[in-house]
MARBA-3410 file (N, C-alpha, C, O; in Angstrom, 1 decimal):
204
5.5,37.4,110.1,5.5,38.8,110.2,4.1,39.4,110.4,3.2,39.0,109.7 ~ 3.9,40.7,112.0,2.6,40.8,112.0,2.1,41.6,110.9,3.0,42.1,110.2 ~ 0.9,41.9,110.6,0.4,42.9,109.7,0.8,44.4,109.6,0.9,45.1,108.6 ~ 0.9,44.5,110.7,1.6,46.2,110.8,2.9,46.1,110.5,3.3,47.1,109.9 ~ 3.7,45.0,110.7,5.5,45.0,110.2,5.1,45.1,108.4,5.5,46.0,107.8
4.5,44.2,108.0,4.7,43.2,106.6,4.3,45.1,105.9,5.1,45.7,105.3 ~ 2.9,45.7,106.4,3.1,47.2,105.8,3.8,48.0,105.9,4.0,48.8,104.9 ~ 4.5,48.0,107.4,5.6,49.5,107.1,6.5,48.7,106.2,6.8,49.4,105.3 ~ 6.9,47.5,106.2,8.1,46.8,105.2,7.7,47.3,103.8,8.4,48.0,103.0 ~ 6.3,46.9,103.7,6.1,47.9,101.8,5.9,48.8,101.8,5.4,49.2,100.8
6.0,49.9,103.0,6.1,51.4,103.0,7.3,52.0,102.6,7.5,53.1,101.9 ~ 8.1,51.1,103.2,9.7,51.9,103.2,9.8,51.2,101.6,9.9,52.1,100.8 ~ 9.8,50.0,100.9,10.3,49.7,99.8,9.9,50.7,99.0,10.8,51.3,98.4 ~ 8.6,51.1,98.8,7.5,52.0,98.0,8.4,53.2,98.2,8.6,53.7,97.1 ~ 8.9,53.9,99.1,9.8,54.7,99.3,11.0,55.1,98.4,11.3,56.1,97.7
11.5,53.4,98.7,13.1,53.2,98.3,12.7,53.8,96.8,12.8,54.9,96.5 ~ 12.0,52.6,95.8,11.9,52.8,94.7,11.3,54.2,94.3,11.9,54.8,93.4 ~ 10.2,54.7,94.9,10.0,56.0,94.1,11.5,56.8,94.5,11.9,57.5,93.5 ~ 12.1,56.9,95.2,13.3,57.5,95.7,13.7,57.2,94.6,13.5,58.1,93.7 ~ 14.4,55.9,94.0,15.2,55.6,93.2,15.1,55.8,91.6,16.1,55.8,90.9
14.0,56.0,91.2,12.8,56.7,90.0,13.5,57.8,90.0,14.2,58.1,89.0 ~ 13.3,58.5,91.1,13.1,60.5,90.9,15.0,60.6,90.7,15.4,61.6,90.1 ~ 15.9,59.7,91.4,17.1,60.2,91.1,17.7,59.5,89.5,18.6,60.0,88.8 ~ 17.1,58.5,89.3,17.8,57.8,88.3,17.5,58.7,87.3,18.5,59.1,86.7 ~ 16.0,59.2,86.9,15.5,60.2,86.1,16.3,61.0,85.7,16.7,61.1,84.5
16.9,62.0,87.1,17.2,63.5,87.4,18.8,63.3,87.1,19.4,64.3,86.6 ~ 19.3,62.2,87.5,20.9,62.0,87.2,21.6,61.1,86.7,22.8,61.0,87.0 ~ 20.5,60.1,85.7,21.2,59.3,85.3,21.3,57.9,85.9,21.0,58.0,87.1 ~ 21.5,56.6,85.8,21.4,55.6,86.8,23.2,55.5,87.4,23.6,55.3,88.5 ~ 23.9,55.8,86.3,25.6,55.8,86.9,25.4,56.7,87.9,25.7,56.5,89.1
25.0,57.8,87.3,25.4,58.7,89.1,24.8,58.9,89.9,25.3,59.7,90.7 ~ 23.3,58.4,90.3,22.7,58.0,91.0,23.5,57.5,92.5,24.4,56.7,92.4 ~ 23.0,58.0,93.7,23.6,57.3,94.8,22.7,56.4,95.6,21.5,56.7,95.6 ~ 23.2,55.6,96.3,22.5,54.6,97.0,22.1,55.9,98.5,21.0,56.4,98.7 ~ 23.1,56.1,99.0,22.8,56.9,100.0,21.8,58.0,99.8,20.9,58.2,100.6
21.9,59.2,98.2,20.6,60.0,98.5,19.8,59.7,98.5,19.0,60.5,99.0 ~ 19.2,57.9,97.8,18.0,57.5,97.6,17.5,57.3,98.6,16.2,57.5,98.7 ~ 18.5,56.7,99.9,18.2,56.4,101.5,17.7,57.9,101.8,16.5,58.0,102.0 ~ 18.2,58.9,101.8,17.9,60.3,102.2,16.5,60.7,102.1,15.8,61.2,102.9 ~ 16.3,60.2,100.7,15.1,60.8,99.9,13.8,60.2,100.3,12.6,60.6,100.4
14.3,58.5,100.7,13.2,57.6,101.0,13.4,57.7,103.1,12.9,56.8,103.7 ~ 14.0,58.6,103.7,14.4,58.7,104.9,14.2,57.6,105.6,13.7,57.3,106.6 ~ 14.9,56.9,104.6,15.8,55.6,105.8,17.4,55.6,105.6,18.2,56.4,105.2 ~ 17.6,54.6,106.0,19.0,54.7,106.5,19.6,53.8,105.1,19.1,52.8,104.6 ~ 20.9,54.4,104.8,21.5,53.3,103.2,21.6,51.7,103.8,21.2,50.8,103.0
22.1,51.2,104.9,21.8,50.6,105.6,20.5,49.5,105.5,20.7,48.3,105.4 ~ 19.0,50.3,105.4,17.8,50.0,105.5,17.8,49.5,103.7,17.5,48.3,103.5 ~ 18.1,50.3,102.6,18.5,50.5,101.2,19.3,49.0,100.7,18.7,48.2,100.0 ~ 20.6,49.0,101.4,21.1,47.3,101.5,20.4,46.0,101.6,20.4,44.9,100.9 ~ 19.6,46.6,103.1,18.4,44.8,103.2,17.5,45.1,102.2,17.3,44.0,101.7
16.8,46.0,101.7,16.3,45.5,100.6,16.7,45.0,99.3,16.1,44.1,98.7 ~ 17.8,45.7,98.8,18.3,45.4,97.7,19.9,45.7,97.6,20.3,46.9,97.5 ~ 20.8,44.2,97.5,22.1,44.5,97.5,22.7,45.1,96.3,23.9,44.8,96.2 ~ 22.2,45.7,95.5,23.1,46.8,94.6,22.5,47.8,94.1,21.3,47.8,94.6 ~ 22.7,48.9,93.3,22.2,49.4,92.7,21.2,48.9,91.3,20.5,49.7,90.8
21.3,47.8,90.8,21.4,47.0,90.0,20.2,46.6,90.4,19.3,47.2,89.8 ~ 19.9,45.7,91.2,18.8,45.5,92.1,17.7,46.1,92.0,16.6,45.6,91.7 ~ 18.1,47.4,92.4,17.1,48.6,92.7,16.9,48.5,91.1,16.6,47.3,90.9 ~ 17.0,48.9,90.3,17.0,49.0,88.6,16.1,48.2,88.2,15.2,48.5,87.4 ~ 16.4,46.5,88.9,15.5,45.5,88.1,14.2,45.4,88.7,13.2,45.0,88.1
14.2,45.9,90.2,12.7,46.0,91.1,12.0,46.6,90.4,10.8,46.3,90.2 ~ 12.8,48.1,89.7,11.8,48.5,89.0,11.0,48.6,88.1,9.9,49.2,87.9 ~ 11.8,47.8,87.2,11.5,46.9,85.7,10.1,46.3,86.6,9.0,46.8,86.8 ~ 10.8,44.8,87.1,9.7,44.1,87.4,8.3,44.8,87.8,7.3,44.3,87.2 ~ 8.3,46.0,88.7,7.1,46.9,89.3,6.1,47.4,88.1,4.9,47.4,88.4
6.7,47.8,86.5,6.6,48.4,85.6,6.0,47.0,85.1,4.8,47.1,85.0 ~ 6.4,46.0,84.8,6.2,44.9,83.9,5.1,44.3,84.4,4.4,43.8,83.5 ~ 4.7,44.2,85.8,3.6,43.8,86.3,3.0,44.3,86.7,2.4,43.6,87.5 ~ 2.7,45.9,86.7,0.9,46.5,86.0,1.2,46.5,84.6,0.1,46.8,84.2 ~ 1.9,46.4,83.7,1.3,46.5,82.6,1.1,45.2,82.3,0.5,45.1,81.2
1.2,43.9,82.8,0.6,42.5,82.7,-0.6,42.9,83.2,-1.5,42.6,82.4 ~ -1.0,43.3,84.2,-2.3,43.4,84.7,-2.9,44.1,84.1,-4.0,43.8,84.3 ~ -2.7,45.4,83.2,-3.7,46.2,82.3,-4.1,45.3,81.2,-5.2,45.1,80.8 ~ -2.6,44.5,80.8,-3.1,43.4,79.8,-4.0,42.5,80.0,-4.9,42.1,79.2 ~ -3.9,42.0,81.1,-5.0,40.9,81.2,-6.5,41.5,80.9,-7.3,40.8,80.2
-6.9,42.7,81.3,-8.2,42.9,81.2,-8.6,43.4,79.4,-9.8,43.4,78.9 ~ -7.4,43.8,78.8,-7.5,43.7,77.7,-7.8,42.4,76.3,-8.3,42.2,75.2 ~ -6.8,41.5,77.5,-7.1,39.4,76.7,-8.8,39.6,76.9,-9.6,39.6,75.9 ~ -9.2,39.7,78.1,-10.4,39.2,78.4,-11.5,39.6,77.8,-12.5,38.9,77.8 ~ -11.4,41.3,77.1,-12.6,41.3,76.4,-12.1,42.4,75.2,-12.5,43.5,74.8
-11.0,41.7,74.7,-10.8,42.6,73.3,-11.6,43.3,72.3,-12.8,43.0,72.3 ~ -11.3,44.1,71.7,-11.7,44.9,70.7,-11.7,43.6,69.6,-11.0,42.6,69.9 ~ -12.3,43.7,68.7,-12.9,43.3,67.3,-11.7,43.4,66.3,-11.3,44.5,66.0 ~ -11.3,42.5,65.9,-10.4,42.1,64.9,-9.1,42.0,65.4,-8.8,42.5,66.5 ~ -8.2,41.4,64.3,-7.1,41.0,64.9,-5.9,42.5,65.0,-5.4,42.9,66.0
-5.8,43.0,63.9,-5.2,44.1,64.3,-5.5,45.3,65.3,-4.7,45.9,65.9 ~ -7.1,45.4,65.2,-7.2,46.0,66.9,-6.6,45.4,67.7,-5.6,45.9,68.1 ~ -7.0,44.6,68.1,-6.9,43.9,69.6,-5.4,43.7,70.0,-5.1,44.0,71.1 ~ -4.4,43.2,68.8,-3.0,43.5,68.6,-2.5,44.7,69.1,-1.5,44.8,69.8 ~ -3.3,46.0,68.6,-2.1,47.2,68.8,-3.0,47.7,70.2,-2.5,48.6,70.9
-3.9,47.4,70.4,-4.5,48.2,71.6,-3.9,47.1,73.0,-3.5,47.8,73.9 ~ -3.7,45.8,73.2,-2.5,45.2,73.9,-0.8,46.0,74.0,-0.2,46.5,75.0 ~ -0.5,45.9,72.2,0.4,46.2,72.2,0.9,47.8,73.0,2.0,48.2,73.5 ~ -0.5,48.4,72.7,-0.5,50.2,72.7,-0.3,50.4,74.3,0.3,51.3,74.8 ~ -1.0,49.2,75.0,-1.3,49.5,76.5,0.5,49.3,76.6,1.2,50.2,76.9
1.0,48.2,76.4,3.0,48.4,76.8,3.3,49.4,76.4,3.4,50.1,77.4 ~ 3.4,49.9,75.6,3.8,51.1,75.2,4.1,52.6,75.9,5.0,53.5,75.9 ~ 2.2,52.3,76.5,2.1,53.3,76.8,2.5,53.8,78.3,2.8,54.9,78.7 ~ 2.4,52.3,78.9,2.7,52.3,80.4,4.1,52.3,80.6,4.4,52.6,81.8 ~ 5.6,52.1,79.5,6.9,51.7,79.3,7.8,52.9,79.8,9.0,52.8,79.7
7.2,53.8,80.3,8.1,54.9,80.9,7.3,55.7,81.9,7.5,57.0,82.0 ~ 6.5,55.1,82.6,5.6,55.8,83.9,6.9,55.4,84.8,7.1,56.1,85.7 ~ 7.6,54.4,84.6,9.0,54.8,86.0,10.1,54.6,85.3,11.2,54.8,85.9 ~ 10.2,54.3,84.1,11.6,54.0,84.0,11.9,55.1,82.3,11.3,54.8,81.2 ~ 12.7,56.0,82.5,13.3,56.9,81.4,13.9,55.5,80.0,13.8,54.3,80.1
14.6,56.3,79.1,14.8,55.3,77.9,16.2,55.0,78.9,16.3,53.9,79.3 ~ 17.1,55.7,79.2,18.6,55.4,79.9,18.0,54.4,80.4,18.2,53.3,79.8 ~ 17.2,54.6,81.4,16.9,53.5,82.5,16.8,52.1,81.8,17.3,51.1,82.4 ~ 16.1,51.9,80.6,15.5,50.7,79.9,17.2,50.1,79.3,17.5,49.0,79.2 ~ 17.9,51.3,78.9,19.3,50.9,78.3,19.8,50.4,78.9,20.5,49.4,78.4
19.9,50.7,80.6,21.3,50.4,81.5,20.3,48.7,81.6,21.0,47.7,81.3 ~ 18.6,48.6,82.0,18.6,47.3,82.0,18.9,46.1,81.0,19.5,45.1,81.2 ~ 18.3,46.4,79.9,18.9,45.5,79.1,20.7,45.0,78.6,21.2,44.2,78.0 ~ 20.9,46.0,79.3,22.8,45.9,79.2,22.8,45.1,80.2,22.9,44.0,79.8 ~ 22.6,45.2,81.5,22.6,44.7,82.0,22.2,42.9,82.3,22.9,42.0,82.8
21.1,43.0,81.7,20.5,41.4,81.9,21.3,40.8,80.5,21.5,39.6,80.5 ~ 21.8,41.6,79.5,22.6,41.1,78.6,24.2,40.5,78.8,24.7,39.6,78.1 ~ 24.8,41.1,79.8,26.1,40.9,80.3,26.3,39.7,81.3,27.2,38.9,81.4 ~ 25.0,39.9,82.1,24.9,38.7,83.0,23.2,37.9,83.0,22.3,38.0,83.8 ~ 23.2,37.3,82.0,21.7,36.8,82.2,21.7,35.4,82.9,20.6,34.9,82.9
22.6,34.7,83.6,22.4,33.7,84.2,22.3,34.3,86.0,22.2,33.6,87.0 ~ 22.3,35.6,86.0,22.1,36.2,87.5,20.8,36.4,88.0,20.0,36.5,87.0 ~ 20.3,36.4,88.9,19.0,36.3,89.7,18.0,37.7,88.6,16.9,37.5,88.1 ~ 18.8,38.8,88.6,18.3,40.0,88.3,18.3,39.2,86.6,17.4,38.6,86.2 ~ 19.6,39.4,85.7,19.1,37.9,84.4,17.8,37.1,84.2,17.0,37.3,83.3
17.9,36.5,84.9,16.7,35.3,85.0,15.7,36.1,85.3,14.8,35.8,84.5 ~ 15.4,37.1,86.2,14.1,37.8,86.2,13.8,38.2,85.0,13.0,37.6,84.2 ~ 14.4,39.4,84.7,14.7,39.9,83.2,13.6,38.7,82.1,12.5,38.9,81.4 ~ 14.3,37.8,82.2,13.8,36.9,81.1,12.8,36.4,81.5,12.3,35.9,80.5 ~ 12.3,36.1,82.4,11.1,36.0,83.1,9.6,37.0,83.1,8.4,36.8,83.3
10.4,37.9,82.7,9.2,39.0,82.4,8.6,38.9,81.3,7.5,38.8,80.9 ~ 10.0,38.9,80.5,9.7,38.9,79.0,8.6,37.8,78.4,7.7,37.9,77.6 ~ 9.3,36.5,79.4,7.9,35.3,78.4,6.6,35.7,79.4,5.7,35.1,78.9 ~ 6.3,36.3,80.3,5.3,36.6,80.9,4.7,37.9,80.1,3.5,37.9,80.2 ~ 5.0,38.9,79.4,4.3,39.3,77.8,4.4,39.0,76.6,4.2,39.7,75.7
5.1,37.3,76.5,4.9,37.2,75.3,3.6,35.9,75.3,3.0,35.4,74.4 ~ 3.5,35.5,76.7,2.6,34.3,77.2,1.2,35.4,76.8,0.2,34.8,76.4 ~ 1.1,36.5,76.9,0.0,37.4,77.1,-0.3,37.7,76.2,-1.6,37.8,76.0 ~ 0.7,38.0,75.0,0.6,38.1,73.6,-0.5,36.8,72.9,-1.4,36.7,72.0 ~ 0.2,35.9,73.7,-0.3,34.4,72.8,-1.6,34.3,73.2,-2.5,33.9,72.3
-2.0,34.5,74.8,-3.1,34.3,75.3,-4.5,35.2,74.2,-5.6,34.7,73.9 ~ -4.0,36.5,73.6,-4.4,37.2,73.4,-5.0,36.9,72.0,-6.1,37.1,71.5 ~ -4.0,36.3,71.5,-4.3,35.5,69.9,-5.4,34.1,70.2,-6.2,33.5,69.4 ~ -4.9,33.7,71.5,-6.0,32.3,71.5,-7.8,32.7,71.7,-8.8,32.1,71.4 ~ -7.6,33.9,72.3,-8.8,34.7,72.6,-9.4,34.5,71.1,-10.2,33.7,70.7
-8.7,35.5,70.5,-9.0,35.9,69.3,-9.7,34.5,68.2,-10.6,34.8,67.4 ~ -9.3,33.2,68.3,-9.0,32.3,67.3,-10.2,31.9,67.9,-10.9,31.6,66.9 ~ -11.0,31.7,69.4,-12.2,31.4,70.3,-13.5,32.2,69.5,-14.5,31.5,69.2 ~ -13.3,33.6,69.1,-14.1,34.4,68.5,-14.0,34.1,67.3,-14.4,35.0,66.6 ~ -13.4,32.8,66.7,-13.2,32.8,65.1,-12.7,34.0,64.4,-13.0,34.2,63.2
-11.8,34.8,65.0,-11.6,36.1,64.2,-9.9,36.0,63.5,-9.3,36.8,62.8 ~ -9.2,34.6,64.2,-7.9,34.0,63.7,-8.1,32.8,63.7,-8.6,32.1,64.5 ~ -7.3,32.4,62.1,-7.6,31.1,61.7,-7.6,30.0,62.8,-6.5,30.0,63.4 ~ -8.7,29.0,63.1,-8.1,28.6,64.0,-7.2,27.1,63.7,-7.3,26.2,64.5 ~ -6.7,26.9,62.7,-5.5,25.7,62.2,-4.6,26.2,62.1,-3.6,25.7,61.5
-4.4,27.8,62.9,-3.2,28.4,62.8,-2.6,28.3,64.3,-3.3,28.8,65.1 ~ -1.3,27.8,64.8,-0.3,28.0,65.9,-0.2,29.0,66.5,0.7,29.8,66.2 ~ -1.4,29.4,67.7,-1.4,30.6,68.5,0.2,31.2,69.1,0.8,32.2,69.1 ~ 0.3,29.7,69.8,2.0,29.8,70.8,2.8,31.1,69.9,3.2,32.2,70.1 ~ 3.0,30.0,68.4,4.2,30.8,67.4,3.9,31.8,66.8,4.9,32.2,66.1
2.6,32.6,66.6,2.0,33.7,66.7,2.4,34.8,67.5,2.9,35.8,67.0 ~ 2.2,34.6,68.2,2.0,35.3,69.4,3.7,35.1,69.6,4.2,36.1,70.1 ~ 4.3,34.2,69.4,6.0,35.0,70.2,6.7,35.7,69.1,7.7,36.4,69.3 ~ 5.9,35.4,67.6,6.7,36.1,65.8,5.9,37.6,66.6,6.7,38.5,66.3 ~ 4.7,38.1,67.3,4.3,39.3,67.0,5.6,40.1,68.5,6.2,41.2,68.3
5.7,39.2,69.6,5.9,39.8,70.9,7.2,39.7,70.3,7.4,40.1,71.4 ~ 8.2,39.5,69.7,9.5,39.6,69.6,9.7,40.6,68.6,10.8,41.0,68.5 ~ 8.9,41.2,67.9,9.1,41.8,66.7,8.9,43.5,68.0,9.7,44.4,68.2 ~ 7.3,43.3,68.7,7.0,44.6,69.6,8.2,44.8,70.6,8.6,45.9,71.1 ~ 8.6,43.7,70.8,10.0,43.8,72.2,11.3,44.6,71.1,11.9,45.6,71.4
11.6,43.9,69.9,12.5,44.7,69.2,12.6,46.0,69.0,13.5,46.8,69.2 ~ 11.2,46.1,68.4,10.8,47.8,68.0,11.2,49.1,69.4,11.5,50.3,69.4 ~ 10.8,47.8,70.5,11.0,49.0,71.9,12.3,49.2,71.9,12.5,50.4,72.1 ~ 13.3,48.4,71.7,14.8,48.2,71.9,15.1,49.3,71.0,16.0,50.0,71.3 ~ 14.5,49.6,69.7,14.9,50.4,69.0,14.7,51.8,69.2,15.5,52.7,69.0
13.0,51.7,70.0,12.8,53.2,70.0,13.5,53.7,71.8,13.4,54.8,72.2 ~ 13.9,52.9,72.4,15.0,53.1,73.6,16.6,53.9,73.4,17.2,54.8,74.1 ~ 17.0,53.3,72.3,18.1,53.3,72.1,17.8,54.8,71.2,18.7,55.6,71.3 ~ 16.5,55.3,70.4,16.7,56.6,69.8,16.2,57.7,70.8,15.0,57.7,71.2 ~ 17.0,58.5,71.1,16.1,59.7,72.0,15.1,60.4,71.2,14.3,61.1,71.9
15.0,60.4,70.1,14.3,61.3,69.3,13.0,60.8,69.0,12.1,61.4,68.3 ~ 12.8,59.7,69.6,12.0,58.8,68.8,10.4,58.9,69.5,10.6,58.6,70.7 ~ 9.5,59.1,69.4,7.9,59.4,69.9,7.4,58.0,70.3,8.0,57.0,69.8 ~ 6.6,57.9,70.9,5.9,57.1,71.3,4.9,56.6,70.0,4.8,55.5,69.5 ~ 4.1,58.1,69.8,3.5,57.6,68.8,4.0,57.0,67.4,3.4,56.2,66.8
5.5,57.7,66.8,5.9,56.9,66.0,6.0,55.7,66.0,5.3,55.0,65.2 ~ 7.3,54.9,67.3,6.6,53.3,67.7,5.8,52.9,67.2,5.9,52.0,66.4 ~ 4.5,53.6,67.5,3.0,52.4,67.4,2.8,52.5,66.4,2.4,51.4,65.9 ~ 2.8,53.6,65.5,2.9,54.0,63.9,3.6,53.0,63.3,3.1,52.6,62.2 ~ 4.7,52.3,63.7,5.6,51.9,62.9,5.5,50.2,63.0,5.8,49.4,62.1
5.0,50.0,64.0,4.5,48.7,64.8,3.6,48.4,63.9,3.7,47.5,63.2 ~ 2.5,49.3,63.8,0.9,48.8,63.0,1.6,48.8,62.1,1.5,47.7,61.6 ~ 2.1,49.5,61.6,2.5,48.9,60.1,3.3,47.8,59.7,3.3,47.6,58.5 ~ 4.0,46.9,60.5,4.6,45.7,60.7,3.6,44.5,60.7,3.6,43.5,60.1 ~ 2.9,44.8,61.4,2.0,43.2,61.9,0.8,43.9,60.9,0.0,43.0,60.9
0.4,44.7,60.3,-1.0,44.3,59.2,-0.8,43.9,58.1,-1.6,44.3,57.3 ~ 0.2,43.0,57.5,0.1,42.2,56.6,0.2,40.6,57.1,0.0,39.7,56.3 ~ 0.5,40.5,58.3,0.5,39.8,59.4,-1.3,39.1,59.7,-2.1,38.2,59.4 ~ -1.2,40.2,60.5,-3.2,40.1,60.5,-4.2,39.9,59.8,-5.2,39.2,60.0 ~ -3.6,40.9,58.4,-4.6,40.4,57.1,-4.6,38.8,56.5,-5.5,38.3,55.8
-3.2,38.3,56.9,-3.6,37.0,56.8,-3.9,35.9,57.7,-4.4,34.8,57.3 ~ -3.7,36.0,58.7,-4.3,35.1,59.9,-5.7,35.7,60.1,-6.5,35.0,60.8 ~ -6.1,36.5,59.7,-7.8,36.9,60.1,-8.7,35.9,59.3,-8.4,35.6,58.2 ~ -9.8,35.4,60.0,-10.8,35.2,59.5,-11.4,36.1,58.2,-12.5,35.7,57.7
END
């Protein structure tokens, strides 16, 4: 593909999806249509198809889009953390958090986990869970950092660390998804207060 095709091709996708953002937001992902997102991204439903055969599709592209800048905010976070273990924990953690609804509403986060829950052996499935050990690998990375700086014991198991902290932060989101009422800032409120008795004992 020449250079000019391979761009307008991530022109029109970049399209599709913001298209599919601004309607899922505005109406919900059930009533969302394939056709006004084609409208909105002015291509053809047609054009909508070859990139992604369902609605479902469209949903997980955008998970994925969402999950990897916030791996890449993370990475620069592993590489030169903040000072002790419970910083460095919630300011990782704070960065998911905070990035967890720049495209996708709490519905949105509902319909996917229902989703990858019903069918996890499906391509969109397997992504799904693919993401997930790709911030819980980030989490661990983040603790190995830490244990390099002597600031976590280091005869302590980073791996099992790091997936006891990312499963506990993955839960807490499921919770505050599922509440509409629920703040962001509470989350992280509620978070730091889970893993610092945690911290206080793996710290140096």
């Amino acid at each position: 593909m020449s250079g000019l095709r391979a761009k307008q091709k991530a022109d029109r996708n970049e399209r599709i999806l913001k298209a599919a953002v601004t309607l899922f937001r505005a109406d919900g992902y059930r009533a969302a249509r394939i056709e006004d997102m084609a409208e909105m991204a002015e291509v053809s439903p047609g054009t909508v198809y070859n990139y992604y055969g369902s609605k479902g599709d469209i949903l997980f592209a955008t998970v994925a889009m969402e999950v990897e800048e916030v791996l890449a905010a993370g990475n620069q976070i592993v590489s030169d953390p903040p000072h002790g273990a419970q910083e460095a924990l919630m300011a990782l953690i704070g960065s998911y958090y905070d990035h967890s609804q720049d495209y996708l509403s709490k519905e949105m986060w509902r319909t996917a986990f229902a989703l990858s829950v019903e069918a996890p052996h499906t391509p969109n499935g397997v992504r799904f869970s693919e993401l997930d050990r790709a911030l819980s690998a980030q989490v661990v990375a983040l603790i190995t950092r830490l244990q390099a700086r002597g600031e976590v014991a280091a005869h302590l198991d980073a791996q099992a660390l790091g997936e006891v902290v990312f499963n506990n932060l993955n839960a807490m989101f499921m919770e505050f998804v599922k509440d509409d009422a629920m703040t962001l800032d509470r989350l992280k409120a509620e978070v730091a207060r889970q893993i610092a008795p945690l911290t206080a004992l793996i710290s140096r």
